[in-house]
DRENTORKOL-3810 file (N, C-alpha, C; in nm, 4 decimals):
REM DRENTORKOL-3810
@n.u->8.8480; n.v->8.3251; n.w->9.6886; ca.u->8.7181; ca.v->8.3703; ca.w->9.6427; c.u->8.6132; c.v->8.3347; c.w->9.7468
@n.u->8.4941; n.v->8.3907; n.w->9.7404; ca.u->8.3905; ca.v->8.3622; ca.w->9.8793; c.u->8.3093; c.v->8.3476; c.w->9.7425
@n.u->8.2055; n.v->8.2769; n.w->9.8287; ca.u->8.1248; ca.v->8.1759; ca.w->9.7637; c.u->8.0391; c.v->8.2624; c.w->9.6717
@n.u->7.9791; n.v->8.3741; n.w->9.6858; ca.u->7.8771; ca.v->8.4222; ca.w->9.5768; c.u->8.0003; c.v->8.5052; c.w->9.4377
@n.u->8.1196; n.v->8.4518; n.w->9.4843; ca.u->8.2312; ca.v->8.5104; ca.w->9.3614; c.u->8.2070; c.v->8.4109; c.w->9.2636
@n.u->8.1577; n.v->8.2701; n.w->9.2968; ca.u->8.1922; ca.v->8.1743; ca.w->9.2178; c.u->8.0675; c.v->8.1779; c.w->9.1679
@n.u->8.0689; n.v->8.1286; n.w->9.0114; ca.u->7.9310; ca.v->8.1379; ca.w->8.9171; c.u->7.9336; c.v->7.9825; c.w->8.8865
@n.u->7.7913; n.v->7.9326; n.w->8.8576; ca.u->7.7380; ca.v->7.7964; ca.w->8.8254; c.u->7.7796; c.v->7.7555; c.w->8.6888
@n.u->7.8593; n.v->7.7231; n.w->8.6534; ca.u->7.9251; ca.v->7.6622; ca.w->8.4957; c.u->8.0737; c.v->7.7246; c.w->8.5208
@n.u->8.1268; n.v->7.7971; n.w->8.5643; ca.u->8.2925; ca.v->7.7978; ca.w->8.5793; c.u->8.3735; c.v->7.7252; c.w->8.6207
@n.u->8.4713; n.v->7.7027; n.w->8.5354; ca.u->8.5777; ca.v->7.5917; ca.w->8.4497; c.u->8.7188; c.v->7.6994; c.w->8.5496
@n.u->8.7712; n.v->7.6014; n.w->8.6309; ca.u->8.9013; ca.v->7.6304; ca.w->8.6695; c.u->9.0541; c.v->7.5299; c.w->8.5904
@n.u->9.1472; n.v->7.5113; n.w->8.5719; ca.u->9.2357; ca.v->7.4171; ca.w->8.4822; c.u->9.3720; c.v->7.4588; c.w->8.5883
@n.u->9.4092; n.v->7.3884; n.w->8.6534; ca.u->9.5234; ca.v->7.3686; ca.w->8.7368; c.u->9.6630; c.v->7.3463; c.w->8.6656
@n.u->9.7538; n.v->7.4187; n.w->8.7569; ca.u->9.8698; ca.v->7.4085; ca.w->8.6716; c.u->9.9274; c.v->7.2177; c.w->8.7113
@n.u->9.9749; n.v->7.1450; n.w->8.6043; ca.u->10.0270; ca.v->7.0311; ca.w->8.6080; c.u->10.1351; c.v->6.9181; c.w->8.7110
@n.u->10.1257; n.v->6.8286; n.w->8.7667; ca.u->10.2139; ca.v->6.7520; ca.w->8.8407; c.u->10.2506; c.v->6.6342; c.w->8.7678
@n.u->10.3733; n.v->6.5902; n.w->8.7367; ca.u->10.4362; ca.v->6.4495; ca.w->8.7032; c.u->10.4454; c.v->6.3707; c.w->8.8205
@n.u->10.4021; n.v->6.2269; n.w->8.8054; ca.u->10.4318; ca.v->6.1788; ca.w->8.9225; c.u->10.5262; c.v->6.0446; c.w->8.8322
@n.u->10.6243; n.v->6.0058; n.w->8.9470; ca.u->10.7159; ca.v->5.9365; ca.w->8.8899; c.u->10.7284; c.v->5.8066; c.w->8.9959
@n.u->10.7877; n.v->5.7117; n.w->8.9336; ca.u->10.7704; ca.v->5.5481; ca.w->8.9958; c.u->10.7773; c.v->5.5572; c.w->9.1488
@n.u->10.9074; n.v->5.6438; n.w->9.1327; ca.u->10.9627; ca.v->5.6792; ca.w->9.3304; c.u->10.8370; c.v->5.7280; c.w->9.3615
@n.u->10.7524; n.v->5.8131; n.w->9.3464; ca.u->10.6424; ca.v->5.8711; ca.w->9.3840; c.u->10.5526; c.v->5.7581; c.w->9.4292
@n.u->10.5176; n.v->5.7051; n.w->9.3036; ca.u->10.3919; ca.v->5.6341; ca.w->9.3128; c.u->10.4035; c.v->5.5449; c.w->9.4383
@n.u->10.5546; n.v->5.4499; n.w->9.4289; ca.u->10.5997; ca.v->5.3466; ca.w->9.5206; c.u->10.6052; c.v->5.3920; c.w->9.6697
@n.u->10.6531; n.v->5.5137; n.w->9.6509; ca.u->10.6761; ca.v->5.5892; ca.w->9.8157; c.u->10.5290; c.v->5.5645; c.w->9.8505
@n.u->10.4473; n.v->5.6363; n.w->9.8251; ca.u->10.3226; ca.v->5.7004; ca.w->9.8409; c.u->10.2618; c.v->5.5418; c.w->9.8810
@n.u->10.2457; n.v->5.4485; n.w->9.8221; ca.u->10.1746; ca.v->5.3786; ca.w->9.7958; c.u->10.2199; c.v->5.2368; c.w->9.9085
@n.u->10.3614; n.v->5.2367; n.w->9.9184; ca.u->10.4107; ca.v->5.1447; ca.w->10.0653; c.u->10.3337; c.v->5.1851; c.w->10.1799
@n.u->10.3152; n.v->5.3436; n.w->10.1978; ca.u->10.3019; ca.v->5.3840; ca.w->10.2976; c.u->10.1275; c.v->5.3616; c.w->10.3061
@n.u->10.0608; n.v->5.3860; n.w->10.2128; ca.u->9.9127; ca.v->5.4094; ca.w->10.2078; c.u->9.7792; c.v->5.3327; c.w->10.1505
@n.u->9.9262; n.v->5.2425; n.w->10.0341; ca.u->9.8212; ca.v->5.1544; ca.w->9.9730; c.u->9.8997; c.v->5.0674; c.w->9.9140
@n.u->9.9293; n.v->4.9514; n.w->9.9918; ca.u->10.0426; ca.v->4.8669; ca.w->9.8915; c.u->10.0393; c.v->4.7566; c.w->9.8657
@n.u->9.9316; n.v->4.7518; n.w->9.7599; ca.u->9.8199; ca.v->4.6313; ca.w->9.6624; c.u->9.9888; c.v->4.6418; c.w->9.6013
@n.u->9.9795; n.v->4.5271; n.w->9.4904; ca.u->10.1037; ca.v->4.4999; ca.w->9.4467; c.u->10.1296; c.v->4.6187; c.w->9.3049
@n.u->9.9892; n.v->4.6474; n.w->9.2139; ca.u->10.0079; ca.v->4.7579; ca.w->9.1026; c.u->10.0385; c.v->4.8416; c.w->9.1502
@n.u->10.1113; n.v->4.8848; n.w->9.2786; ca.u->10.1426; ca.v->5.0323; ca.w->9.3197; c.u->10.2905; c.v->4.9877; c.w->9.3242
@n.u->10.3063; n.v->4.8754; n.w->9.3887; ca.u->10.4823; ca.v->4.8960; ca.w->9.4797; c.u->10.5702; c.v->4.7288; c.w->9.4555
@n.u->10.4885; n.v->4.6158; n.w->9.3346; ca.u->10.5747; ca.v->4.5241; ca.w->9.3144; c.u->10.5711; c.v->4.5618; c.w->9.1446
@n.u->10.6821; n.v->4.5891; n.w->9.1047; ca.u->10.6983; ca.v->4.6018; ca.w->8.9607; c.u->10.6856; c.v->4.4877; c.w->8.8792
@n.u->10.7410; n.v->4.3980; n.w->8.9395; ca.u->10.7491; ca.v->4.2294; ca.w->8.8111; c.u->10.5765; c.v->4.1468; c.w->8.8546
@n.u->10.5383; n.v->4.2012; n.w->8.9325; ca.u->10.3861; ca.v->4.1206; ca.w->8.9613; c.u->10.2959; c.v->4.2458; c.w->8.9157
@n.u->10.3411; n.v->4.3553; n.w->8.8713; ca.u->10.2175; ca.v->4.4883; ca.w->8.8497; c.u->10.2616; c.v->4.4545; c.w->8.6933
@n.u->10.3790; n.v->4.4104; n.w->8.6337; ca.u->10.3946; ca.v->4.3718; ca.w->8.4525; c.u->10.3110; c.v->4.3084; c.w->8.4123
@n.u->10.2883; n.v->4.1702; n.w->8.5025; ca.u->10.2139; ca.v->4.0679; ca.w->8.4544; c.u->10.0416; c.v->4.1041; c.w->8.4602
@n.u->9.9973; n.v->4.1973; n.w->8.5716; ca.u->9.8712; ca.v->4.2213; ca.w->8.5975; c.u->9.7823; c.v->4.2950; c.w->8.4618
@n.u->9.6675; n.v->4.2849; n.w->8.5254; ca.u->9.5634; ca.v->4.3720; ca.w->8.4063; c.u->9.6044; c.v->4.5035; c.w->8.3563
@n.u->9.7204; n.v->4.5816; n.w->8.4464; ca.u->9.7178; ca.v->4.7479; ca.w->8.4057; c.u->9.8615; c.v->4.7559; c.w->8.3292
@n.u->9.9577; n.v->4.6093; n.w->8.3243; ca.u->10.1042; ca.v->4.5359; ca.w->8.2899; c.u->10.2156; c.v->4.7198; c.w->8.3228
@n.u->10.1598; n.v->4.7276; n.w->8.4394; ca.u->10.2908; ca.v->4.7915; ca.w->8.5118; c.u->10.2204; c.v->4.8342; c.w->8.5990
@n.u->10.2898; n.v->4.9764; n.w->8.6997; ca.u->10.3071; ca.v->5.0475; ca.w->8.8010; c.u->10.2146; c.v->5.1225; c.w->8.7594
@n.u->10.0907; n.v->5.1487; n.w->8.8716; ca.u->9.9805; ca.v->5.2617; ca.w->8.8340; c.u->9.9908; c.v->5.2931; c.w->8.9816
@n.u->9.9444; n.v->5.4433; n.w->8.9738; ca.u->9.9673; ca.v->5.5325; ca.w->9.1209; c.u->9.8486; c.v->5.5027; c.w->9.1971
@n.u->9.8079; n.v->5.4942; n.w->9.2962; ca.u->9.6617; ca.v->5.4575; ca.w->9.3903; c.u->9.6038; c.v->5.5785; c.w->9.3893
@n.u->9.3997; n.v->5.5273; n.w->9.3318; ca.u->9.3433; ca.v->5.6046; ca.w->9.3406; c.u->9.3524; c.v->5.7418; c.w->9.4572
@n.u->9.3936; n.v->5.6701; n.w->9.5634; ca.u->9.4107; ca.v->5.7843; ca.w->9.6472; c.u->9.4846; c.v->5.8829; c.w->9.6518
@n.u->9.6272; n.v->5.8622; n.w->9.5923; ca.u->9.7368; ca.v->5.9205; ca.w->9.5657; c.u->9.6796; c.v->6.0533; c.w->9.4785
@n.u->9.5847; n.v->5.9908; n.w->9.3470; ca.u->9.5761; ca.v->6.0865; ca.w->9.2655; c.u->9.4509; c.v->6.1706; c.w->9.3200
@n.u->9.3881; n.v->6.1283; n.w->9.3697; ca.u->9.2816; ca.v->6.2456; ca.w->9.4696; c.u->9.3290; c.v->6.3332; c.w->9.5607
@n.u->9.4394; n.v->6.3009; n.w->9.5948; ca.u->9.5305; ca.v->6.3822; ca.w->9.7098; c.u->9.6269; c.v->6.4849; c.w->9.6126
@n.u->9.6529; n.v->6.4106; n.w->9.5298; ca.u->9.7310; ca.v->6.5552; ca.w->9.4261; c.u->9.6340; c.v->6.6338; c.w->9.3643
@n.u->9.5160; n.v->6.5716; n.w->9.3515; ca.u->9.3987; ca.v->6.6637; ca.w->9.2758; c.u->9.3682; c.v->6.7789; c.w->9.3581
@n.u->9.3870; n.v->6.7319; n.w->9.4518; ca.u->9.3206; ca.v->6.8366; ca.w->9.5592; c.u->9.4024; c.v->6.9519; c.w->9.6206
@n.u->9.5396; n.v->6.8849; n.w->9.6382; ca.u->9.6400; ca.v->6.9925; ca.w->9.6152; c.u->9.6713; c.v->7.0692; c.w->9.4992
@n.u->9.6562; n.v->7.0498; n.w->9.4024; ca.u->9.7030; ca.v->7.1228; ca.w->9.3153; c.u->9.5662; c.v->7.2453; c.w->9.2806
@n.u->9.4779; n.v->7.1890; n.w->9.3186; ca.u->9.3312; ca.v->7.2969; ca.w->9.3526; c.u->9.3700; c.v->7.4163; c.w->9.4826
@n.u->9.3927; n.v->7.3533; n.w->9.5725; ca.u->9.4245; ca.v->7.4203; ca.w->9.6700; c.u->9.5587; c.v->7.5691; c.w->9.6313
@n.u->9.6449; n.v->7.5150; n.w->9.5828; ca.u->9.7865; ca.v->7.6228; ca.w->9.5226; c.u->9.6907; c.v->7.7062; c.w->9.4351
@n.u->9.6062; n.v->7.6570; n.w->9.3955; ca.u->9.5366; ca.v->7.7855; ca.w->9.2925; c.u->9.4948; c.v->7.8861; c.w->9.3582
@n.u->9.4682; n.v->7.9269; n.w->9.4807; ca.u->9.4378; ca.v->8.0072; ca.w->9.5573; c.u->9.2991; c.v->8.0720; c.w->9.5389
@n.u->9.2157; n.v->7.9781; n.w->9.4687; ca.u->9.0841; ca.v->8.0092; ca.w->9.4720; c.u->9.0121; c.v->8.0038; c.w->9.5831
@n.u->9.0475; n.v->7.8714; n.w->9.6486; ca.u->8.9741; ca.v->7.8104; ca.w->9.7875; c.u->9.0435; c.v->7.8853; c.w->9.9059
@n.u->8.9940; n.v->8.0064; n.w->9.9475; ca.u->8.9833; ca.v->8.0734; ca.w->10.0242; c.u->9.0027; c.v->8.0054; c.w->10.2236
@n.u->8.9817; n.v->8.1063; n.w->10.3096; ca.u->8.9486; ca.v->8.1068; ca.w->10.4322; c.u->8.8067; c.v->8.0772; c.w->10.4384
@n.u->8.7218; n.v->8.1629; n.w->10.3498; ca.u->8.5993; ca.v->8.1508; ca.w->10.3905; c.u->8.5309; c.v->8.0493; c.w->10.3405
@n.u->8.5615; n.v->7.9631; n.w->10.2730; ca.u->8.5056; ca.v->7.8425; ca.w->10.1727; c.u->8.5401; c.v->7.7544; c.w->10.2706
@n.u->8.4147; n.v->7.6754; n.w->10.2964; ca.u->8.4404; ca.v->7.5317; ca.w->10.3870; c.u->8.3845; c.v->7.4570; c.w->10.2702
@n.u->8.4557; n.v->7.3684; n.w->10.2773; ca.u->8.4100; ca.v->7.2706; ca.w->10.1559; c.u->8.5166; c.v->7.1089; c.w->10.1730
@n.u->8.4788; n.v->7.0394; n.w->10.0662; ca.u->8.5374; ca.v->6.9285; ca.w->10.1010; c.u->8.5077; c.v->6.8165; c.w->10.1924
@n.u->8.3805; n.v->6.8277; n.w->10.2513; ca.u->8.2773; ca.v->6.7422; ca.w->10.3380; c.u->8.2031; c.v->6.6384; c.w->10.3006
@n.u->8.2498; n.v->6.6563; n.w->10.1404; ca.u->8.1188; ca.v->6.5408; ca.w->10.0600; c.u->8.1719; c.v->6.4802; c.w->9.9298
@n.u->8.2040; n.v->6.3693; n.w->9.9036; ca.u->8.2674; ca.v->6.3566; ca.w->9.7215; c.u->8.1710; c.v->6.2416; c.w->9.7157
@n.u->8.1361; n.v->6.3197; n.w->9.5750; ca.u->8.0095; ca.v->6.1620; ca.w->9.4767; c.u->8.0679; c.v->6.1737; c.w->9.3358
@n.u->7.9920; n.v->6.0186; n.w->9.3344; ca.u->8.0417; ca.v->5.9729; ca.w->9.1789; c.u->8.1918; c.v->5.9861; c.w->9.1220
@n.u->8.3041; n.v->5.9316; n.w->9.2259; ca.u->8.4451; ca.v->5.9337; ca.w->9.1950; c.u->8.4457; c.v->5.8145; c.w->9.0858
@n.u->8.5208; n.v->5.8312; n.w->9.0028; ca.u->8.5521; ca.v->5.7185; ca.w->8.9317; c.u->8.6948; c.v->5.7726; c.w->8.8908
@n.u->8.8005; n.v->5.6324; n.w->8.8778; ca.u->8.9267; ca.v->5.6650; ca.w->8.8128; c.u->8.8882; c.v->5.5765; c.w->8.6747
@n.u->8.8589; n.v->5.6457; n.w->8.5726; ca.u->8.8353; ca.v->5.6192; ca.w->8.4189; c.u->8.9488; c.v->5.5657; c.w->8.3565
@n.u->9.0674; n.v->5.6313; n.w->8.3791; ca.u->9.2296; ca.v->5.5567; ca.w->8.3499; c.u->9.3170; c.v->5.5419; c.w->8.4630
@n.u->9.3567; n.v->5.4234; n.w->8.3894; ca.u->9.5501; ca.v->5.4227; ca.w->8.5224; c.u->9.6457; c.v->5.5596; c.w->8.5221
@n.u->9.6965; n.v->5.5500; n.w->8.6557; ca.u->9.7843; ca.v->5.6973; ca.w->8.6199; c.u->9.9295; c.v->5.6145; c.w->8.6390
@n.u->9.9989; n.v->5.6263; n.w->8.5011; ca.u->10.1005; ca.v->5.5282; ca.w->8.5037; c.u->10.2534; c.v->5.6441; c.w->8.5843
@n.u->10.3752; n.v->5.5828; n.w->8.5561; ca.u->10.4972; ca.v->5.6485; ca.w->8.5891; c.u->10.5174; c.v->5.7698; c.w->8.4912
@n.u->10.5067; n.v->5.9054; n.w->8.5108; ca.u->10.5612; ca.v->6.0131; ca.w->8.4429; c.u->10.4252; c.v->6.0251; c.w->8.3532
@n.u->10.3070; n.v->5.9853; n.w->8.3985; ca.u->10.2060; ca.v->6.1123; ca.w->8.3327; c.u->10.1638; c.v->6.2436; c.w->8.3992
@n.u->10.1254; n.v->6.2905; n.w->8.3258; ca.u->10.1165; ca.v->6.4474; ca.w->8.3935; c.u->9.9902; c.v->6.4295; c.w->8.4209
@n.u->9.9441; n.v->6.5153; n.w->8.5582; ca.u->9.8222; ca.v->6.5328; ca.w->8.6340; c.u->9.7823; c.v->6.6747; c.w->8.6683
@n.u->9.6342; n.v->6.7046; n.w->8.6286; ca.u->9.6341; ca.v->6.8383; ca.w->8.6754; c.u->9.4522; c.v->6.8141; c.w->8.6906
@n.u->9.4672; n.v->6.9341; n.w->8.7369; ca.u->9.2925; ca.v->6.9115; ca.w->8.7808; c.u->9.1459; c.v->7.0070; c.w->8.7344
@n.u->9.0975; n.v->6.9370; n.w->8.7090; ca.u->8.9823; ca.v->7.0795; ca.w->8.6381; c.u->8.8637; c.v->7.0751; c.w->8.6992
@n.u->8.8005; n.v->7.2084; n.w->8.7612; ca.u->8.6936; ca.v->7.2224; ca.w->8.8722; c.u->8.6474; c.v->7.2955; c.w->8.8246
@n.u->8.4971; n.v->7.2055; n.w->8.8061; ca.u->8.3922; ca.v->7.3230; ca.w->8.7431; c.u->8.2735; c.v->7.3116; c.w->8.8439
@n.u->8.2057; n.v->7.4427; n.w->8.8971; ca.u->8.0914; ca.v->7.4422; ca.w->8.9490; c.u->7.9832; c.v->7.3989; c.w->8.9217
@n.u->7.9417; n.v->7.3032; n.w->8.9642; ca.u->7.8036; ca.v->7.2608; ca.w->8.9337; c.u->7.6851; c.v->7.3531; c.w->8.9801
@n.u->7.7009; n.v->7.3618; n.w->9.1220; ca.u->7.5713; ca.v->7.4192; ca.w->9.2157; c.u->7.6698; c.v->7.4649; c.w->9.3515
@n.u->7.5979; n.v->7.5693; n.w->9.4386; ca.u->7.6531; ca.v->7.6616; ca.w->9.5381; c.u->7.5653; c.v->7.6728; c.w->9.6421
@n.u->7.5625; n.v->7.5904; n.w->9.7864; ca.u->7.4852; ca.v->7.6391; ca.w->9.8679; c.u->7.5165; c.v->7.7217; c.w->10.0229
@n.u->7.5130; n.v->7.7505; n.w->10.0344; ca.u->7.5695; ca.v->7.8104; ca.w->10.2159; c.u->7.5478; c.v->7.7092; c.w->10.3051
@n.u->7.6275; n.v->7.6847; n.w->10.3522; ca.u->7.5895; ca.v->7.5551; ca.w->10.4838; c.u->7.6074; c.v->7.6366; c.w->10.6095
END
């Protein structure tokens, strides 16, 4: 889609990803490996009492699974700016993830 396709209040809903322990652990040796990602008997005992995937992990699937939607075009540059991230819940072993993008505001850069 090019940018004056997209309207100010439209709701996109991405098709779904499971991410699973191997996932989280792979992902997370390599990128982020606080112990709630990649030690299981020290992530039991912690505040989240298991394996939660790294915020980053799940911003990187968010964004892919936006991308396969084939909305975000050639002509759309975007992705230069993220505010107000918050991870509100843990993303534990085998929850499902999918992503929902709604337009706020549209400018031409």
């Amino acid at each position: 889609m090019k940018l004056d396709e997209f309207t100010i209040g439209q709701v996109f809903k991405t098709k779904s990803k499971t991410l699973t322990k191997d996932d989280i652990m792979r992902f997370a040796s390599e990128f982020d490996p606080q112990y709630m990602h990649v030690d299981e008997e020290k992530a039991n005992k912690g505040r989240f009492n298991g394996i939660i995937a790294s915020g980053i992990q799940t911003l990187a699937i968010s964004f892919k699974l936006w991308i396969e939607e084939g909305f975000y075009g050639d002509d759309v540059i975007a992705g230069t700016e993220m505010n107000h991230i918050r991870f509100i819940k843990p993303v534990y072993p085998d929850d499902e993830l999918h992503t929902i993008v709604k337009v706020l505001d549209k400018q031409p850069k």
